[in-house]
C-alpha positions in Angstrom: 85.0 94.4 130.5 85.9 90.4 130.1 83.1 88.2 130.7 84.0 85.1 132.7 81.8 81.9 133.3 82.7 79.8 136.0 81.5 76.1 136.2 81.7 73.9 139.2 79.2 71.6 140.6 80.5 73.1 144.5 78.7 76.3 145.3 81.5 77.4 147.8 84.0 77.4 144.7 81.9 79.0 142.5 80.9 81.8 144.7 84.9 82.5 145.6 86.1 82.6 142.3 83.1 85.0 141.5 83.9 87.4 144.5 87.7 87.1 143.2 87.4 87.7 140.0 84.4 90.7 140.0 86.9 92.2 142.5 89.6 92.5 140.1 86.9 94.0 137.6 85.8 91.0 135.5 81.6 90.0 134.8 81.2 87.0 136.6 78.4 84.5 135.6 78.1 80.8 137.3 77.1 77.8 136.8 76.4 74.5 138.1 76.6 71.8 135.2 77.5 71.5 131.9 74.4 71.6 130.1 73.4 74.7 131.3 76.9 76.0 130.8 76.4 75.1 127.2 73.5 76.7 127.0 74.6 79.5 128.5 77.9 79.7 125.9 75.2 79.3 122.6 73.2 82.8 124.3 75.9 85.2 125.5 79.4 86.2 124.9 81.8 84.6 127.4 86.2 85.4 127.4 87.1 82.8 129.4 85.6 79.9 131.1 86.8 78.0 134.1 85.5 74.7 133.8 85.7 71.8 136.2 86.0 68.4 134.9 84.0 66.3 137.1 80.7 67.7 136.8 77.0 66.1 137.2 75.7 65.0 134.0 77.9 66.0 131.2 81.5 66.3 131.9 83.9 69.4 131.2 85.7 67.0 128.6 82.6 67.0 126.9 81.2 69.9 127.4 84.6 71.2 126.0 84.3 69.3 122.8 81.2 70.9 122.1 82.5 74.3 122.8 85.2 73.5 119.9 81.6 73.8 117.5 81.0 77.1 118.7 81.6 80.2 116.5 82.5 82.5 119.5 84.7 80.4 121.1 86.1 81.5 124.2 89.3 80.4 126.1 88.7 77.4 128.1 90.5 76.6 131.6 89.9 73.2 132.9 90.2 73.0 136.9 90.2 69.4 138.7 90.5 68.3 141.8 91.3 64.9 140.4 94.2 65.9 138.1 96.3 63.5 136.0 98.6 63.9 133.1 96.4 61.6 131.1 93.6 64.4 131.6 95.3 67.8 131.1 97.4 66.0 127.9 93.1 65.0 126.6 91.9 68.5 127.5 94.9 70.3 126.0 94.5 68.7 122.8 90.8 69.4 122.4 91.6 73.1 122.8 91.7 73.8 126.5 93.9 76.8 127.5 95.5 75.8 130.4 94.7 73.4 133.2 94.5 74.1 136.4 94.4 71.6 139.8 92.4 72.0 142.8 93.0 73.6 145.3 93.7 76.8 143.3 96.4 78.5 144.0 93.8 82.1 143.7 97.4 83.8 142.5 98.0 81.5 139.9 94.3 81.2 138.6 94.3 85.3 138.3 97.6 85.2 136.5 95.7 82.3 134.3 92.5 84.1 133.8 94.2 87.1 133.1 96.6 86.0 130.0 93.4 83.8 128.3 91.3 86.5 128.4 94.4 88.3 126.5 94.5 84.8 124.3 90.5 85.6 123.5 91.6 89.1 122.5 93.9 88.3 120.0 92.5 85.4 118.4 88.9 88.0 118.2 91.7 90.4 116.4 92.9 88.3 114.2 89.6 86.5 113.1 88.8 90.2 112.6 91.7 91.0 110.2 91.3 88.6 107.9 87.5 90.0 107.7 88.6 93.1 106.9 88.0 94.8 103.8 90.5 93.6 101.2 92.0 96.2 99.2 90.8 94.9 95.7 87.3 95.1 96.6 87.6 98.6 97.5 90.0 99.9 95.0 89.4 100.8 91.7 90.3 103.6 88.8 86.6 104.8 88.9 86.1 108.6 89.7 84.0 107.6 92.9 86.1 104.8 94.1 89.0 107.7 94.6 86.7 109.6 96.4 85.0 107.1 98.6 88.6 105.5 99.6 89.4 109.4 100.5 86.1 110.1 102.4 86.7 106.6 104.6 90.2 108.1 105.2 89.1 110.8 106.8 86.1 109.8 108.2 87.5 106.7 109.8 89.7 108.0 112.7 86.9 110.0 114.2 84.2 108.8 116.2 81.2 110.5 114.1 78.2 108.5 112.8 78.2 106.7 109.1 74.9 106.4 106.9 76.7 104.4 104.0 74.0 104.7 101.1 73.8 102.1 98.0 71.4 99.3 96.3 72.0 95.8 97.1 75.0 93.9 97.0 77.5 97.0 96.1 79.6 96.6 98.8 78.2 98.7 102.1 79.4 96.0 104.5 82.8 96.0 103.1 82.9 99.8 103.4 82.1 99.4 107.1 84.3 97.1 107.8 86.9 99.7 106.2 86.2 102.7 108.3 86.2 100.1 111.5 89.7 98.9 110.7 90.9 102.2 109.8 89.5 103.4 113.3 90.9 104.1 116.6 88.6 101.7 117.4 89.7 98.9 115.4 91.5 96.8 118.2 87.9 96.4 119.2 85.5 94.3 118.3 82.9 94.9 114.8 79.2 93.6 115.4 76.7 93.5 112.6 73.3 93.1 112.8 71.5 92.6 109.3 68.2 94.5 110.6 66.0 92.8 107.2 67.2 89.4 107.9 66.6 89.1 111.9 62.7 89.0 112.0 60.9 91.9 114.3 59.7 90.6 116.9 63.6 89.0 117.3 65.8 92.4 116.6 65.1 94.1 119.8 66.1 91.4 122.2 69.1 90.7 119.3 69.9 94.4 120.3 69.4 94.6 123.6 69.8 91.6 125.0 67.4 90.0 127.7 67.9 88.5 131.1 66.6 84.9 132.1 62.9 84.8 132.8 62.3 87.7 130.8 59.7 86.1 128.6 58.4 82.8 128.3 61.2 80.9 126.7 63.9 82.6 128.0 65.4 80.4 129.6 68.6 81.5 130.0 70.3 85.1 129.9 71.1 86.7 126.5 73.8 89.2 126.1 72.4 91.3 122.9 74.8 92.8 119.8 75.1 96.4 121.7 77.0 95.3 124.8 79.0 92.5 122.9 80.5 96.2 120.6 80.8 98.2 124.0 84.1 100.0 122.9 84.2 98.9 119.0 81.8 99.5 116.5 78.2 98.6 115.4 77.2 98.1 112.2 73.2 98.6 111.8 73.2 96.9 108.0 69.6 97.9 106.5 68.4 100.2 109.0 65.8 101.3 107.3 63.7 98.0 107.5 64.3 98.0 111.6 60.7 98.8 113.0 59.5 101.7 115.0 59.5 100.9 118.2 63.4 99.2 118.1 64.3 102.8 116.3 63.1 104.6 119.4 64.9 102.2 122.1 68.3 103.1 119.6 67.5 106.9 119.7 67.4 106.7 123.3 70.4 104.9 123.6 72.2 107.4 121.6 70.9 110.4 123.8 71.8 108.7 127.2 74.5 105.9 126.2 72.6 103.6 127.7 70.0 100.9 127.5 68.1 98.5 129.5 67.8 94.7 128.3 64.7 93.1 128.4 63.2 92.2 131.8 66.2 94.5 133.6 65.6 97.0 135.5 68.7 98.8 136.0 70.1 100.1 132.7 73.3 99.2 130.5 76.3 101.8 129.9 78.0 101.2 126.6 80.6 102.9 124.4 79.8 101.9 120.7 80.0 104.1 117.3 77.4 103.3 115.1 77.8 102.5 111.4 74.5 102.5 109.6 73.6 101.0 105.8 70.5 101.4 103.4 69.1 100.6 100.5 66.1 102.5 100.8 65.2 106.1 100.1 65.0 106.9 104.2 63.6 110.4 103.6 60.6 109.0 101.2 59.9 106.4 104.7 59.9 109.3 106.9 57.3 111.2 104.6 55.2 107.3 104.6 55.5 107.2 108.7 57.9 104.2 108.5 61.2 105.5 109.4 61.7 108.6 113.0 63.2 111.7 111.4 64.7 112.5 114.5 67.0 109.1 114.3 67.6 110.0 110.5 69.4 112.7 111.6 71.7 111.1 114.2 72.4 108.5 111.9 73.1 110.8 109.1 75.9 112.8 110.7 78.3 111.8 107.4 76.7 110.2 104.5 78.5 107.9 102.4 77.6 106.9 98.6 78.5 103.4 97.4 77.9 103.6 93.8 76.2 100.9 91.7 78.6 98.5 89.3 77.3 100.0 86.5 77.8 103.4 87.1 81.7 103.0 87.4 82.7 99.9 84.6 86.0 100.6 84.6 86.5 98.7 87.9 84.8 95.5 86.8 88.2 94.2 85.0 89.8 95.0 88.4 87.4 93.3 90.7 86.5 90.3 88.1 90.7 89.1 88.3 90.9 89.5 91.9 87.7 87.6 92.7 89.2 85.1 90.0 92.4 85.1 91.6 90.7 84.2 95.7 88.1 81.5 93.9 91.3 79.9 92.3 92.8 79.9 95.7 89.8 78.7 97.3 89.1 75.3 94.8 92.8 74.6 94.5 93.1 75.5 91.3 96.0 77.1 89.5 96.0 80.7 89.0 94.4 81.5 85.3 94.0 84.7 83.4 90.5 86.2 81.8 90.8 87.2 78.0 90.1 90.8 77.1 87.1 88.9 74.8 85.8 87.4 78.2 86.0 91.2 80.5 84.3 93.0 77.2 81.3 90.2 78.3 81.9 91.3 81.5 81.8 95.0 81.0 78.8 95.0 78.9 76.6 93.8 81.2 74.4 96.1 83.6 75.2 94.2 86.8 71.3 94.9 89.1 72.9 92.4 91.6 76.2 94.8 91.5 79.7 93.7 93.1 78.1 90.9 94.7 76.8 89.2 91.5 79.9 89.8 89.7 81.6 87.5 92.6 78.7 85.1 92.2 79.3 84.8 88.6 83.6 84.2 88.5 82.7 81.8 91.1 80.6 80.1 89.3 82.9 80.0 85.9 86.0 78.7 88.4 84.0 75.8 89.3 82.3 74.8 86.0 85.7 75.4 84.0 88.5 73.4 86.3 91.3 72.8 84.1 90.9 75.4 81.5 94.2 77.8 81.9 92.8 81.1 80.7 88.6 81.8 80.9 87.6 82.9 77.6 84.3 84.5 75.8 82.6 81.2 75.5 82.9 80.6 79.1 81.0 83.5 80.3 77.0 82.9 81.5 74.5 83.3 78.7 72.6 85.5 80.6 75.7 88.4 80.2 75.3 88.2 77.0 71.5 87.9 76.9 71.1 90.9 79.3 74.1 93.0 78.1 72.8 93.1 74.7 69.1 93.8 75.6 70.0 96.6 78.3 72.9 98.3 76.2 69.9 99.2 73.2 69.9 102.4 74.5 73.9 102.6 73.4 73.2 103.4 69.8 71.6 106.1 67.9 70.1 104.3 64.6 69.5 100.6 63.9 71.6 99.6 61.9 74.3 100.0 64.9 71.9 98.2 67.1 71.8 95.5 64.3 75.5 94.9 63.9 76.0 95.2 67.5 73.6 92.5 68.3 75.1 90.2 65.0 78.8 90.6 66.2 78.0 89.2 69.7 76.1 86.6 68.4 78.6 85.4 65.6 81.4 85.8 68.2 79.1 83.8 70.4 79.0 80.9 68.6 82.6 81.0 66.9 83.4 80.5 71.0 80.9 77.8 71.2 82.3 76.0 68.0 86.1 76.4 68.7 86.7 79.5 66.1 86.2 77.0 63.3 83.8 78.9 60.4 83.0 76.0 58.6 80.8 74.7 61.5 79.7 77.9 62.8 78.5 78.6 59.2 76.6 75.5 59.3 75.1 76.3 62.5 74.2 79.7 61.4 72.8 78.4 58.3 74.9 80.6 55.9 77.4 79.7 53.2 81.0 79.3 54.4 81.9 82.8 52.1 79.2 84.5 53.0 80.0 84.0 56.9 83.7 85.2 56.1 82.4 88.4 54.6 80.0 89.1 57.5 82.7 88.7 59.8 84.8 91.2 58.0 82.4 93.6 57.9 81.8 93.7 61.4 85.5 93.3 62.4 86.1 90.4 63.9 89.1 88.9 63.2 89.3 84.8 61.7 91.7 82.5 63.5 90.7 79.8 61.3 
């Protein structure tokens, strides 16, 4: 159901256009000025507003430069009674829809409502789409790549629950967002809420929503996360940190499809699948009292796996080009390639902060290396090789291969540091020019000098 606000400082306008437009099956909310409009439009989810430009206080010109700022922006009609070119020609170019002049033509101003409110749509679509899951980050050659990119295939186009499993930062939002788009759903909207970040005594009116009055402070009414995914798809990212008394009002909700936002009395019908995400062990909180077993097992209805980084290596080479390939985009710089030298770095390393320190790391190397055509060994982070060396110990069977491992990284480290050239890296190293030679042959590494 669209969501309209109406503003108008004349209460027999406001209350026609409500009684018109609930009639033809649209939420109506009203208002009188545009300060409270605004305030209104930073709380709740609004399709289309029908704003008047001569209002008390602020203006609808101004009060429609201000809506440019918001991140859910909804389609703007500007109604006057005092119409000029001059004005619609202002509002238009500061984003307005369409303008409209009193007295409405009610016709015309349905007809107008109508194709915004299609206008809000697709623009929600298409910021959507380019959210979506891009197919490098989800790809890969690894064993459980295939078989997670197979599970969201034919998981997606039903409508049963999602607990998407994995440690920080490996990609459980992006996995989400997959089964979303490849849903029957997906022409609807995708509503996260991160339950760690959003603090507890804030996630259940985030949730649920709460009307005005409700509490002291709320001063105006909030529409929560549930009703803005009413026919699309909520994704409950770290469920396991969402406290016990929010997990009870979600396990009623799921029974009844319903809910009642805070200080309502009557109760809230919505449509939503739920896509759930963890980091946590959620049968070890059940058996500590801090997560219901009962919701475990709604939420659990198909379990997905996202495996850590380091359990499948073989797509790092694959991720670390294409996140190279979007920062290069990003920064304006020209597409560069990554040495084999440079990926082995990259390969090596054990990855705790997974996919997501990976893109945190190319990022970093596009910025601090602008004009270099092709990222080598030497422009890798120290702490890969600081951390790849001391974690991979466990790779070798006797020390002497622990040994030459650890003297081949270094010397390769600082032949990258020195420009290949063995005189000075000999000196640096404190060796004699032959002797560095013969070390290098013996552990294979090949002199460009």
């Amino acid at each position: 159901m669209n969501h309209i606000l109406v503003v108008d400082d004349e209460p027999g306008i406001r209350q026609t256009l409500g009684d018109i437009l609930e009639d033809e099956g649209y939420r109506v909310t009203s208002t009188p000025d545009g300060e409270s409009a605004l305030d209104l439009l930073r709380a709740n989810h609004y399709d289309v507003v029908l704003l008047d430009v001569w209002l008390p206080g602020m203006d609808g010109l101004e009060v429609l430069e201000h809506v440019k700022e918001l991140e859910d922006r909804p389609e703007i009609v500007m109604i006057s009674g005092h119409g000029t070119v001059e004005t619609a020609v202002k509002a238009t170019k500061l984003g307005a829809y369409d303008f409209l002049e009193k007295p409405l033509s009610l016709e015309k101003t349905l007809i107008v409502v109508k194709n915004a409110a299609a206008s809000r749509r697709l623009r929600a679509e298409n910021q959507e789409f380019r959210r979506q899951t891009s197919p490098a980050e989800i790809a890969g050659a690894s064993i459980p790549m295939k078989a997670l990119r197979q599970q969201i295939s034919l998981m997606a186009p039903t409508n049963g629950r999602v607990l998407i499993y994995g440690e920080s930062g490996t990609g459980k939002e992006l996995v989400a967002r997959a089964i979303h788009a490849q849903s029957l759903r997906k022409d609807e909207l995708f509503v996260e809420v991160n339950c760690a970040a959003i603090p507890e005594d804030l996630i259940e009116s985030e949730l649920f929503g709460y009307s005005k009055g409700a509490f002291p402070g709320a001063d105006t009414e909030k529409e929560g996360r549930l009703r803005k995914a009413d026919g699309g798809t909520l994704f409950l990212d770290e469920v396991g940190d969402m406290s016990l008394k929010t997990q009870s009002k979600i396990l009623r909700m799921f029974d009844e499809g319903r809910f009642t936002p805070i200080g309502r009395e009557e109760p809230v019908t919505v449509d939503v699948r739920v896509i759930a995400a963890t980091n946590k062990d959620l049968e070890e909180e059940i058996a500590r009292g801090n997560f219901r077993e009962d919701l475990f097992y709604r939420l659990n209805v198909v379990p997905f796996v996202v495996p850590p980084l380091r359990e499948r290596k073989e797509d790092i080479p694959v991720l670390a080009r294409h996140f190279l390939h979007e920062f290069s985009a990003q920064y304006g710089r020209r597409t560069r390639e990554i040495a084999d030298e440079a990926l082995e770095v990259l390969t090596r390393y054990s990855w705790p902060g997974n996919v997501r320190e990976l893109r945190n790391v190319i990022e970093r190397v596009v910025i601090m290396n602008p004009t270099v055509p092709r990222l080598e060994r030497k422009h890798m982070p120290s702490v890969l090789y600081r951390e790849g060396s001391r974690r991979s110990l466990g790779e070798f069977s006797t020390l002497h291969q622990a040994r030459a491992a650890y003297e081949r990284d270094y010397i390769l480290k600082k032949l990258d540091e020195n420009n290949g050239n063995v005189s000075r890296t000999a000196e640096v190293l404190g060796l004699e020019r032959s002797h560095l030679y013969r070390k290098m042959k013996t552990l294979g590494i090949a002199v460009k000098e």
